[in-house]
Structure formats: structure tokens, C-alpha cells
C-alpha positions, 0 to 999 in steps of 0.5 A: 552812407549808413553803412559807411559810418559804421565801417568808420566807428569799426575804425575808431575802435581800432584805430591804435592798431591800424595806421589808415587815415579814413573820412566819412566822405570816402563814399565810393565802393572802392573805397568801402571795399579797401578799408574793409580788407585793411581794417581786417588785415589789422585786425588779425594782425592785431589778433595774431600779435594777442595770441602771441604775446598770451605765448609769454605771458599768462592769460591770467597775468593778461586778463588781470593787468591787460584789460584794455589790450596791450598798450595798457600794460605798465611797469610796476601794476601789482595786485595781492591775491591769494592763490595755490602755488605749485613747484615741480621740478624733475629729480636727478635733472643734472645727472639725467642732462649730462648724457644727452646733447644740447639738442636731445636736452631740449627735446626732451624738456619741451616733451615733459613740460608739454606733458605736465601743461595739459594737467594744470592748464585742465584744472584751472591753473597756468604756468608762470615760469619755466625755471630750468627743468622746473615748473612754478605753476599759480592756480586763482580761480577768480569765479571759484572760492578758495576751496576751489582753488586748493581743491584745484591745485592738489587734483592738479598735481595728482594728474601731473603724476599720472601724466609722468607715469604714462610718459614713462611708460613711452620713454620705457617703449623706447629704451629711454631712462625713466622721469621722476619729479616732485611737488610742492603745493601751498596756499596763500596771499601773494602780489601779482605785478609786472616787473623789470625796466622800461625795455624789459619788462616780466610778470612775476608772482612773490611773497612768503607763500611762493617761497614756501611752496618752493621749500616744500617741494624741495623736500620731497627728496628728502622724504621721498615723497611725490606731491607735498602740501601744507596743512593750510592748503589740506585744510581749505580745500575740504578735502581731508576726509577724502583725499588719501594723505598723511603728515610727514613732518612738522616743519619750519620754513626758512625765514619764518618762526611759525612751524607748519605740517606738510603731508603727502599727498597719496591719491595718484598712487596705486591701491595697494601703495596707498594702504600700506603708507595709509597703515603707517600714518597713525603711528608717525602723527603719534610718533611726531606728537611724542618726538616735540615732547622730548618723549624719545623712548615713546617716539622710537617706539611708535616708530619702529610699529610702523617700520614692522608694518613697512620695512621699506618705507623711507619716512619712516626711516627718516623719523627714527634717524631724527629720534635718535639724533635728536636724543643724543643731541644738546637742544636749545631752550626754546626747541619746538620740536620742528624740523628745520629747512 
């Protein structure tokens, strides 16, 4: 009977996941027996439902809004947090899509995203969604600090780096074109929730930070840069005296009045690559200090130092064409000196 009883209380506990109607005064083995296969038939079934359900939504999102399992998960839950958000997104996709098949597409896709997963996944981090060939990844660290979660962030990115160099290399193996992508990562509070309708239902990240973080991975083209932070995200992380960085530019978000700094992030680069950018970095802070000073001589001239330095180096290039634009153009009164994105 003692024994039955807890069969009964196991049953109690699961009894949203199983249909049976069981008393204490089934007492007969049989009986015992036939609820033991079904409580555990429901119970893995329920277990497989779980997992496949953690497929579609983040086990983070899970653990914040699902605690009681499942069923407890509602419309419109929300929590503000602040967290590291990531964007990558591959360059040259439309062009790279356009000669492969729908189904060489796909495969393709699932091959770089299974790739770019293990970095984040290993650093703390979870992917939210997948949008076209981009990824936006959420990095909380709930049993970290803050520092932890950017420090978290950025060793992420510096891996997905090294990840897409090292499929490169079996793309090369197979005649295949190489992959390039780029990064933007920025720390901030955001609301974490559920959205949608009563038969559709997404968890969803948004706030000013996840639109940031979206902008300045944005501009990694334009700077040709690989990984892009913010100084918010540099700052908190502790990691300013040993990670190997540099500012690109002082910027302004669309959307937002304040300007922030962004900075390259150099530590996947080889050594050689990090000390010839690391040689330019001095001369583009000056350089950007004098540019909001409206000192365009003194600017054009730090600059052109560091084009002696790196002749090739497409940041410094993209300095001295705002120099020289910027000189010729009339300038509002209130002009701050930033760049507008």
C-alpha cells in the first residue's frame, strides 16, 4: 500500500500531463504495473515535448517565463533586463544566394548557423531568432555580473570569427567561395516578454539597445570591420587594457540625440593584422578629437600619419574622405562632430 501511494503522489504531480483516472484502491500488481508503464510513457512523452519545444524557444526565455512548465506560459509576460546584444549577419548574402539553389541555400544556411551556434551557446549566450541569413543572439548571465555578460558577449564574437575562418577553410577544400560576416554587439536594458495573438504566440527581445546593437553591426561594411562594440559595452566588460581594440568613429544612432564611440574589436585577428591597425589607432582618436573640433587641417593631417603607417587600411581612408567633405560642407549650428547612421 505504502508503495502505491507513492505511485499515486507521482501521478498527482503529472497529472496535467497524463489523462489516467487512477485510485488508491487499485491495489492489484497488475494494476501498479500498468500505471507505472503509463506514468512513464507520460512522462517521457512529456519530456519529449519539453525538449522540443526548447527547439523554438530559448531555454533562457524558458527558465524566465516557463518555470512551472509549459502550460504556464502566457501572452504578454515581460521582464526588463539588461543584457549583450549581438547581431551577425553574412555580407554579400543576396549575391552569394543568388547562384545556389533553394536547396543548396538551405544547406548552406543551417551549415554556417551550426557553426556560428557552438560559439555562443559556449560563451553563455542563446540565439533568439534567426532573421534570413542573419543572427541576433542575447547574452544575461543571470548568475554573472554585468561584466561577465559583456566580457561574455565580446569572447563570443571573437570566436564566431575564428569559427567562420575555419569553415572557410572547408569551403576553400571544396572549391567553395568564402563567407564573410560582420558583428555588432551593445550592452543595455531591454524587455524580454512573449508576444503575438492567442494562436501564435513568439518570445521577443526589444528596446533601444536591440536597435543599436542592430545599427552598428550595420556598420561594419562601411568601416569594414569585423566585430563592432560600443563604449558602453568595452567599458563594463573591464576589458579595455586587454583586449586589443580601437575607435572607429563617434557616432549617432537613428533615433537617439546622444552620440556614442564604437570601436573595433581586433582580438580573432592574427598578430601581425593587430599591430598594424593597433599602429593607426592614436592617430584616428587624435584625428577624430580635432575633426568635432572643426580643426580640419590638424585632423587631415593625423590622418594622412596614419595612411603612411597603413596605406591600405579602409578606416583610415573613410576618415579623411569625412574630413574633406565635411570642410567643404555648410554645417548646422548645433553639429557635434558625429556621424549619422
Amino acid at each position: 500500500m505504502r508503495r502505491l501511494r507513492s505511485i499515486h503522489q507521482l501521478y498527482n504531480s503529472l497529472r496535467k500531463q497524463t489523462s489516467l483516472s487512477v485510485t488508491e484502491d487499485d491495489s492489484s500488481p497488475e494494476a501498479q504495473q500498468q500505471l507505472v508503464a503509463e506514468l512513464h510513457n507520460q512522462l517521457q512523452e512529456a519530456k519529449r515535448v519539453s525538449q522540443t519545444f526548447r527547439k523554438f524557444v530559448p531555454t533562457q526565455f524558458f527558465d524566465h517565463f516557463a518555470k512551472d512548465g509549459i502550460e504556464s506560459v502566457e501572452l504578454g509576460k515581460a521582464d526588463e533586463v539588461d543584457v549583450a546584444i549581438l547581431f551577425c549577419d553574412i555580407r554579400g548574402f543576396t549575391g552569394l544566394s543568388e547562384r545556389m539553389s533553394p536547396q543548396e541555400l538551405m544547406n548552406f544556411l543551417n551549415s554556417y548557423f551550426l557553426r556560428m551556434n557552438q560559439p555562443i551557446h559556449q560563451n553563455g549566450g542563446f540565439i533568439d531568432k534567426f532573421i534570413g541569413d542573419a543572427i541576433m543572439a542575447i547574452f544575461d548571465h543571470p548568475d554573472g555580473s554585468k561584466a561577465d555578460i559583456a566580457r561574455d558577449a565580446l569572447k563570443a564574437a571573437s570566436d564566431m570569427r575564428k569559427a567562420l575562418n575555419l569553415y572557410n577553410q572547408h569551403r576553400s577544400n571544396c572549391d567553395y567561395p568564402p563567407v564573410n560576416s560582420g558583428i555588432g554587439i551593445h550592452f543595455g536594458p531591454v524587455i524580454m516578454g512573449t508576444v503575438g495573438s492567442d494562436d501564435r504566440m513568439d518570445s521577443t527581445v526589444i528596446g533601444d539597445s536591440v536597435n543599436t546593437a542592430y545599427r552598428l553591426e550595420s556598420l561594419a561594411p562601411k568601416f569594414n570591420a569585423d566585430i563592432i562594440c560600443s563604449a558602453q559595452t568595452l567599458d563594463i566588460s573591464g576589458l579595455r587594457d586587454s583586449y586589443p581594440h580601437r575607435l572607429l568613429d563617434w557616432v549617432r544612432v537613428k533615433g537617439k540625440q546622444q552620440p556614442i564611440e564604437v570601436y573595433e574589436i581586433l582580438e580573432h585577428l592574427s598578430e601581425d593584422e593587430q599591430q598594424r591597425k593597433l599602429a593607426t589607432a592614436p592617430y584616428i582618436k587624435q584625428g577624430i578629437k580635432l575633426r568635432i573640433d572643426k580643426n580640419w587641417d590638424d585632423a587631415i593631417n593625423c590622418f594622412q600619419q596614419a595612411l603612411t603607417l597603413a596605406p591600405e587600411d579602409k578606416l583610415v581612408h573613410h576618415h579623411l574622405e569625412q574630413c574633406f567633405q565635411m570642410r567643404s560642407n555648410r554645417l548646422p549650428g548645433d553639429w557635434d562632430g558625429a556621424l549619422d547612421i
